[in-house]
VOPALUM-188375 format. One record per residue (C-alpha): residue in one letter; y, z, x. Coordinates in steps of 0.001 Angstrom, whole numbers, plus 500000, padded with zeros to 6 digits. Example, Ala and Ser with C-alpha at 12.3 -4.5 7.8 and 13.67 -1.06 7.14 Angstrom:
BEGIN
a495500507800512300
s498940507140513670
! end
This chain:
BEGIN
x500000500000500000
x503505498592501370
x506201501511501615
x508359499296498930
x505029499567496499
x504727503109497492
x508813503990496596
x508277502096492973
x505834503960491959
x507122507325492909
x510181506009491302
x508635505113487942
x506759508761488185
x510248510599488741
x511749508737486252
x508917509770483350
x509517513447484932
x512724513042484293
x512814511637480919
x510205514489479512
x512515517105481092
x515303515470478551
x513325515181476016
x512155518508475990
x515709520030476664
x517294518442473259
x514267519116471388
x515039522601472161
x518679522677471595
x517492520881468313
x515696523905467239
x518161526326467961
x521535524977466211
x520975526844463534
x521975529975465604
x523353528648468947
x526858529999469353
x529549527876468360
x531469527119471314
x527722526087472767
x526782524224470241
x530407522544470179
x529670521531473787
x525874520360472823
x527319518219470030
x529858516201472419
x526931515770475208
x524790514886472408
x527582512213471140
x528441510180473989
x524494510168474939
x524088508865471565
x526455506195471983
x524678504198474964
x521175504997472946
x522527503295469300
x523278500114471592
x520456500406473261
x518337500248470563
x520767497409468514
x520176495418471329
x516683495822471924
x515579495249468269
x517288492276468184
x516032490468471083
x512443491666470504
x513013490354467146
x513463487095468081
x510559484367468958
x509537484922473028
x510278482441474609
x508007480239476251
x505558480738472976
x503209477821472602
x501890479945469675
x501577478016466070
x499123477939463299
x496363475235463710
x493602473549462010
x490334474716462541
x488544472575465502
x491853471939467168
x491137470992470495
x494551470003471984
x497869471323470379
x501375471537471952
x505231472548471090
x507759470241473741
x509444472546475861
x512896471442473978
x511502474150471191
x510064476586473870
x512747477209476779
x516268476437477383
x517529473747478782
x519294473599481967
x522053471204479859
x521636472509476089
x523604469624474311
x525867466827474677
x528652464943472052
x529346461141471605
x525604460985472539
x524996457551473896
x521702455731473360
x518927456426475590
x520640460226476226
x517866462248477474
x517821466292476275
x515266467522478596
x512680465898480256
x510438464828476779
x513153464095473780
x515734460889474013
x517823460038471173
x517899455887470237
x521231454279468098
x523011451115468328
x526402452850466968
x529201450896468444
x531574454148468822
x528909457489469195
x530075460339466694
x526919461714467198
x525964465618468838
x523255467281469682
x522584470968470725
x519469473563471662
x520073476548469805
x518258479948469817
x515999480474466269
x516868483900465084
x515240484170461799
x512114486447460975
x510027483388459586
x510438481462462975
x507752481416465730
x509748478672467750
x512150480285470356
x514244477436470109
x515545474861467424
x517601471384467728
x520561470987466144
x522208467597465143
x525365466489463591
x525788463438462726
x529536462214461501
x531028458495460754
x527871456580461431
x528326452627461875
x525003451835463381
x521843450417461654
x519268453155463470
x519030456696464784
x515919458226465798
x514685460817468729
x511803460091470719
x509299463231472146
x507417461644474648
x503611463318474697
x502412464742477557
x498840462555479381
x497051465921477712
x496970464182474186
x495586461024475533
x492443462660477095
x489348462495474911
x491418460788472358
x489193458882469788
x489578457001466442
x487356460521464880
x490543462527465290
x493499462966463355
x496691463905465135
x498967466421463178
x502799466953463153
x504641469811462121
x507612469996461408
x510349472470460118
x513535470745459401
x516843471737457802
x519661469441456176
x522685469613454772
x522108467108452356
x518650465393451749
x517573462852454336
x515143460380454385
x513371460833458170
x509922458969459022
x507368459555461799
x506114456866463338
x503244457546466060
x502821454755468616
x499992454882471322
x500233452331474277
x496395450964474746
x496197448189477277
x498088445051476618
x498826446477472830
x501105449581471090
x499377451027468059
x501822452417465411
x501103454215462439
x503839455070460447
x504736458405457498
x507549459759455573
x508295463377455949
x508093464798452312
x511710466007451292
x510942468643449242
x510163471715451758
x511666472459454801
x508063473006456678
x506257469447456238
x503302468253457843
x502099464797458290
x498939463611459506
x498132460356461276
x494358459300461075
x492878457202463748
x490130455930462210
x492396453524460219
x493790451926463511
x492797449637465802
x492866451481468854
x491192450843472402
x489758454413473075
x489408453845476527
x492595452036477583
x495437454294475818
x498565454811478700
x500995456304476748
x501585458575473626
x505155458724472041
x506837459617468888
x509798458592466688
x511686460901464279
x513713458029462248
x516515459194460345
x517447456582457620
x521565456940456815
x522097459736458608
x525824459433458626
x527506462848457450
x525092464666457942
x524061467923459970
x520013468342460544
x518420470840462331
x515205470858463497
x513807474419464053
x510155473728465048
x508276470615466165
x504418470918467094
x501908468778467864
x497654469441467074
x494490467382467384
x491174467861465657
x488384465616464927
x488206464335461176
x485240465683458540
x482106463481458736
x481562461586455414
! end
């Protein structure tokens, strides 16, 4: 054992020394107000306020952030026989650059989402933000606002990582979550496209509109895929006349399971 190990633990033992010998001393003076004398218990009750003060923000502080999703969490509900599943790190961390404004085509947030338009002036902005309500489990959300909107496409690509292409096979189907909020109802579609060989598969759904947390499912077996030549994996969120609009979406996750025999 180094002499820095040995110093942190002795450390964490005086400090638990220490805090019992608190502990036990207003526990005590607890017991006793009743009858302490006044000008003691005068003296007891200011001690006892200002230590009261750094404990009340303490504890406001605490709550809250252990409240809130950890982040880093990969953790989602999944269908049974899942055997690859994944949240992009855009909804798990922060980003070293959480947003930009006039967002021009082809703008990268992070290393796996890009954002597509042909708007001739951009009045478009996106923006990480931290998910703070009980019913989230992602840490982080996407927020964005979308103003005078001249162009004839918007949509945000998540690039999947090689993971989802290995063991990939027309017997799965390939799940999206989603948990999206808007200001006023939008039309947005997911459209799945896998790059096998020479050839892009794509395999296109509409996001119901009536619940925030919507699911679509994309099921193999109906393409024409190459099992053993897929290169690439990507996704497109398309927003149809987005214009006016503020979206935000709080959770985005990915699962693969293997479809029930007939």
């Amino acid at each position: 054992m180094s002499a820095e190990q040995f110093e942190g633990i002795m450390g964490r033992i005086l400090d638990r020394l220490l805090h019992h010998r608190a502990l036990n001393y207003w526990r005590r003076n607890a017991r006793q107000a009743d009858h302490a004398p006044l000008s003691e218990l005068r003296a007891q009750r200011n001690r006892a306020s200002q230590l009261r003060t750094h404990l009340d923000r303490l504890i406001h502080v605490a709550e809250g952030r252990l409240a809130l999703p950890q982040i880093g969490s990969s953790f989602f509900p999944k269908p049974h026989g899942t055997d690859w599943s994944w949240r992009p790190n855009l909804w798990r961390g922060p980003l070293s650059e959480p947003g930009m404004s006039s967002a021009s085509s082809k703008s990268m947030l992070g290393d796996e989402v890009q954002v597509f338009h042909d708007c001739s002036y951009s009045e478009l902005t996106l923006r990480q933000l931290r998910n703070t309500r009980e019913q989230d489990l992602a840490p982080f959300g996407l927020r964005m606002d979308v103003f005078q909107f001249d162009g004839s496409f918007l949509s945000l690509v998540i690039e999947l990582p090689p993971e989802a292409a290995e063991g990939m096979t027309r017997q799965h189907l390939l799940r999206v979550d989603t948990i999206i909020e808007t200001e006023k109802p939008q039309e947005i579609f997911v459209r799945l496209n896998i790059k096998h060989g020479p050839n892009t598969e794509q395999l296109v759904r509409e996001l119901p509109l009536d619940d925030s947390a919507a699911l679509v499912e994309f099921d193999l077996a109906y393409s024409r895929l190459n099992e053993k030549r897929i290169e690439k994996i990507w996704l497109d969120l398309i927003f149809e006349s987005p214009d006016m609009n503020q979206v935000i979406l709080r959770d985005l996750t990915f699962s693969r399971h293997h479809r029930a025999a007939i």
